[in-house]
N, C-alpha and C positions, 0 to 999 in steps of 0.2 A: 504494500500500500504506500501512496504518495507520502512526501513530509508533510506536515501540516501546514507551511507557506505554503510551498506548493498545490495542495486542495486548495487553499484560500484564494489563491490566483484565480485555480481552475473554476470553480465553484462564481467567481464573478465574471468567467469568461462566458459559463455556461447561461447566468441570467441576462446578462445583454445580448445573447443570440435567442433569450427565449421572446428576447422583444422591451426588456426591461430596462429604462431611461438611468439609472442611477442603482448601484448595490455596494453593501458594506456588511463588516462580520463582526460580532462582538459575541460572549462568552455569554451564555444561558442558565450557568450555572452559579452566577456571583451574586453576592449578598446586592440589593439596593435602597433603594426609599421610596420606588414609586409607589409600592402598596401603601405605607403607611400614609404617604398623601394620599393616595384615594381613599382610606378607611377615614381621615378627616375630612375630604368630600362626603363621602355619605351621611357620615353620621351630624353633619349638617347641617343634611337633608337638602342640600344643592344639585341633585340628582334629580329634585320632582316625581315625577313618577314612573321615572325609568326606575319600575320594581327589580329586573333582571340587574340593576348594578350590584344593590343590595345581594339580591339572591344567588348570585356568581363571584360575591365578594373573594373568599378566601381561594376561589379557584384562578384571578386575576392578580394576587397579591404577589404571584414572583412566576415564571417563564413555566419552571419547574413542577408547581403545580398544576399543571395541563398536560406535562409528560417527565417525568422524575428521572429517564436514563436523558432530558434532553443537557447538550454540554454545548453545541453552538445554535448562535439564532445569524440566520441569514437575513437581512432585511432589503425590502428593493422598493423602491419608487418608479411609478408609470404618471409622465407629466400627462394634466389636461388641461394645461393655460388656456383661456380662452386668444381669441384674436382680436377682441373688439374689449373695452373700457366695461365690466358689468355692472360699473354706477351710472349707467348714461340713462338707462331704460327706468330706474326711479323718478325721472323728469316727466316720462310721458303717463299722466297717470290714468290714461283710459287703459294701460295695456297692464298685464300680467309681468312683473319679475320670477324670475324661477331661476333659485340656485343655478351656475355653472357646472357644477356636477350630475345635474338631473335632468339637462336638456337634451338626450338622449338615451342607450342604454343603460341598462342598471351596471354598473362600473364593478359590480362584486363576481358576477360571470365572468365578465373579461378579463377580471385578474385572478381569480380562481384555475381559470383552464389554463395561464398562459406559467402561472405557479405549477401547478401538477406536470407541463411538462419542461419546468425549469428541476422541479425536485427529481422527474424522473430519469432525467438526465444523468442527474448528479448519481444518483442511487444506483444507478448499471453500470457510471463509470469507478465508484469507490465502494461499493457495497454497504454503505454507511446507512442507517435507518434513518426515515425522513418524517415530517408530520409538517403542513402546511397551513397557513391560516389567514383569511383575512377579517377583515374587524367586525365580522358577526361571530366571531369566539370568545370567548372571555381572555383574550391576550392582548398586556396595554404595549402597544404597537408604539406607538409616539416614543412610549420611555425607551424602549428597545431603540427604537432609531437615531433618537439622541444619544445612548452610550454607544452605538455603532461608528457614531461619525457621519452620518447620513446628512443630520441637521442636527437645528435646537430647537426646543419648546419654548417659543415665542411668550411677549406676555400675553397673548392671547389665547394661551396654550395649545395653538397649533404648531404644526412644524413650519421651520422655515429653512430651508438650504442655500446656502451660499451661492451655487452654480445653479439652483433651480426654483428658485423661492418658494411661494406657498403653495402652488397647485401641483400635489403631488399625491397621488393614491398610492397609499402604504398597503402591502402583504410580506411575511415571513415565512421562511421556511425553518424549520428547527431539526436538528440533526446529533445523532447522538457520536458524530466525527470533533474532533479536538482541532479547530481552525483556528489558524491565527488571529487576533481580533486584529480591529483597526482601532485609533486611538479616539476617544471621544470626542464629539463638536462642542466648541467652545460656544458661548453665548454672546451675539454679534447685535444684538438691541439698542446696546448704548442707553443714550437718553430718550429716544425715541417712545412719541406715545400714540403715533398715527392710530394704531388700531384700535386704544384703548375709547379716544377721546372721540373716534365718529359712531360709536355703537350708537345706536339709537336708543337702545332701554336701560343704557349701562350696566349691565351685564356683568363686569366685570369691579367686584369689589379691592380690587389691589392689582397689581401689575401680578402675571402668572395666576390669577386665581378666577374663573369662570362660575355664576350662579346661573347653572340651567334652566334655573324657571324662569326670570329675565331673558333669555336669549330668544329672539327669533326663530331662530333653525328648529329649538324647543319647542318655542310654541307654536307653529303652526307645523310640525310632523309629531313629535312624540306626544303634546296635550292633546287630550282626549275630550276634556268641557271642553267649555264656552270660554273665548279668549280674555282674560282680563281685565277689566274698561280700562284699566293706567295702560294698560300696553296695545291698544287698537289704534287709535292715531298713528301711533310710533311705525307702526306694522309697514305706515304707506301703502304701495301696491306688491309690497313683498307676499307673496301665495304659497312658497315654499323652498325653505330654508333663506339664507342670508349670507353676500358674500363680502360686505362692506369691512369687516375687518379685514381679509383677507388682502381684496383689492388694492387696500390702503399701504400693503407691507413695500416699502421702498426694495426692497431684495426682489421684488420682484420682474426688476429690469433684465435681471437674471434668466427669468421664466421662459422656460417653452413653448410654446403653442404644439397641441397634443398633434401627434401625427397620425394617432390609432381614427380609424372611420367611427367607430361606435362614440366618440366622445366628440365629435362633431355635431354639433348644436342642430337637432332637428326645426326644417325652418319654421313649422307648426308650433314651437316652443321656444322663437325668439320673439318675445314680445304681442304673443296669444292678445285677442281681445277682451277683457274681463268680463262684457256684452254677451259675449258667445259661453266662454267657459260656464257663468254662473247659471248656464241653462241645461248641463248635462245632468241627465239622469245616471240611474245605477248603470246600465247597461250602455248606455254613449259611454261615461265616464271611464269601465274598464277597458273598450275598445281603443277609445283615443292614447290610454296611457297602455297599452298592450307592450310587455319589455322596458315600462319605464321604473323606477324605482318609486316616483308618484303613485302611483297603482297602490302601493301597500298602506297608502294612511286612508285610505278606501274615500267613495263621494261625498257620504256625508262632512269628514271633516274635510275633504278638497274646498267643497261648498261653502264651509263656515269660512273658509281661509278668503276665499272669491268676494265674497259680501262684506266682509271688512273692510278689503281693498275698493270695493264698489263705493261704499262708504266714507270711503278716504278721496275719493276720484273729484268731490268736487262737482260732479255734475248731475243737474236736476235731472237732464233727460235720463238718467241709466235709473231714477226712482222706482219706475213701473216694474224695470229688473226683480229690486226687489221687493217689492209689495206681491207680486206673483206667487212668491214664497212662504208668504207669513202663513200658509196653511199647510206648508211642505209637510210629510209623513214625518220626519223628523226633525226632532225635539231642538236637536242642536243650528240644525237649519236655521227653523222657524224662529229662534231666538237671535241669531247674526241678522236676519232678514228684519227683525224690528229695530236692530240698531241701526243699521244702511238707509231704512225710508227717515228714521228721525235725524240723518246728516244730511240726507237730502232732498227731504221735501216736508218740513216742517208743516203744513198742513193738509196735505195726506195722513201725514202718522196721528194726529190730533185728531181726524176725522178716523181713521181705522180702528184708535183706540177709544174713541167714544162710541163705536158699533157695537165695538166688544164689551163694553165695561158694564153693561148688564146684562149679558151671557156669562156664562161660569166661565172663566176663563181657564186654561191649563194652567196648573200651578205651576208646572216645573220650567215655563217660561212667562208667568206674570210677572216675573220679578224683571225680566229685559221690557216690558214696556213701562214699569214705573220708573225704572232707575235711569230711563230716559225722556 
């Protein structure tokens, strides 16, 4: 069997032929401190209702706990820079924003397959045992790619790399092979507070420290209610996730623009009409998002996310939108859709809610036509 430089060469020869924009190697079996910082995220309760952080706690808390003979973590970056500015489409607010990441395929397939045949690689040529992951495991990918040398964990606790800044889709490979590591990435922020100071809900209680229920990305994919009244303004025409920190990172003059087809911005999802969008039903809505990673926070909360932004738009004519809705089958609908006619059509909502106000009303959305 090879020296262990030697694998570590090979091993990064073999992920940039499997397609992978950036690899580095660091040790899977050393003591560190990401767990005990995320056991003080939880216990926080900075998570919100992502129950699975909690519940996969102790299995996230070090490499080795996911696989106990693991000894290296291979990590590899696949860029999706955009090519076009993704603060520009917050200006236009009849349209829909949608994260960079989500404006075509779901990004966990494509690096899933192109993993399996980076580790298979590796495993025929050293006979080394392999296990692969991307960030639907309970493995903190970030902390791993900062002790690799990959990047750093920004203050906005994303990664940021020197030669490829933030748009980078992380997956690992773990391998029970003794590879060299590479030497950790240093922390290149400076004084820099771009990303802390454009968040919109501020999010971010201290430099490196993120409150998931403030964040956008949070609330409109992982919350489940009704969006916050403090945080619906703020929201704009953002529909799903948020890349304003991101954008804002100066490193990322550095950035790629993705070469892969599937992270090319479907044109259907550069700048959607939020007109159109907020009319899909169950069955439009799985179609149009068929292979998109959208798809998984299912129509109803697509919907809610639409009506807010509707709401935020400014304009009287898109009222009817939602007034349409105030009878929607669901609950969480019907409740975004009384807050959107009372931003934009102040006596429509006055008159819809005097229709109602002596019929019983639904209790589990009375509370969104008072509290507006």
């Amino acid at each position: 069997m090879s020296a262990p430089d030697d694998q570590a060469e090979g091993v990064k020869a073999l992920a940039l032929e499997a397609g992978f924009s950036i690899v580095r190697v660091t040790r899977a079996d050393e003591p560190w401190e990401a767990g005990a910082r995320l056991r003080e995220f939880v216990e926080a309760g900075r998570h919100g209702e992502m129950a699975w952080m909690e519940d996969t706690l102790e299995r996230r808390s070090h490499p080795t706990a996911m696989w106990p003979d693991a000894k290296s973590a291979v990590v590899v970056g696949l860029d999706y820079g955009p090519e076009h500015d993704p603060l520009e489409i917050l200006e236009r607010t009849d349209e829909a924003a949608i994260s960079v990441y989500a404006q075509n395929k779901d990004y966990h397939d494509v690096l899933k397959k192109r993993l399996k045949r980076f580790a298979g690689a590796f495993h025929r040529e050293t006979g080394a045992e392999v296990k692969v992951f991307v960030d639907t495991a309970p493995l903190m990918e970030k902390p791993l790619a900062h002790k690799s040398g990959l990047g750093w964990q920004g203050k906005h606790t994303n990664l940021v790399s020197r030669t490829h800044g933030s748009w980078l889709f992380l997956g690992v490979m773990l391998t029970a092979a003794e590879l060299t590591p590479d030497a950790p990435e240093t922390d290149h922020c400076g004084s820099c507070r771009a990303c802390l100071d454009i968040c919109p809900t501020n999010a971010f209680p201290a430099p490196y420290q993120i409150d998931a229920r403030r964040c956008i990305s949070y609330l409109t994919i992982e919350h489940k209610d009704p969006i916050p009244a403090e945080f619906r303004a703020a929201l704009g025409n953002r529909i799903y996730g948020c890349d304003d920190c991101l954008a804002v990172c100066p490193w990322n003059k550095f950035a790629q623009a993705s070469s892969e087809a599937a992270f090319h911005p479907r044109e259907a999802l550069t700048g959607p009409k939020l007109a159109e969008l907020v009319q899909l039903d169950d069955p439009g809505f799985r179609e149009f998002f068929r292979g998109s990673p959208i798809k998984r926070i299912g129509r109803d909360r697509f919907v809610r996310n639409v009506l807010i932004a509707l709401g935020n738009s400014g304009d009287p004519a898109l009222a009817e939108r939602a007034a349409v809705l105030l009878d929607d089958p669901s609950e969480l609908v019907r409740g975004a859709a009384i807050w959107a006619l009372a931003r934009l059509d102040a006596e429509r909502f006055a008159a819809e809610k005097a229709q109602r106000s002596d019929a019983e009303l639904d209790p589990d959305v009375a509370a969104e036509w008072m509290q507006v």
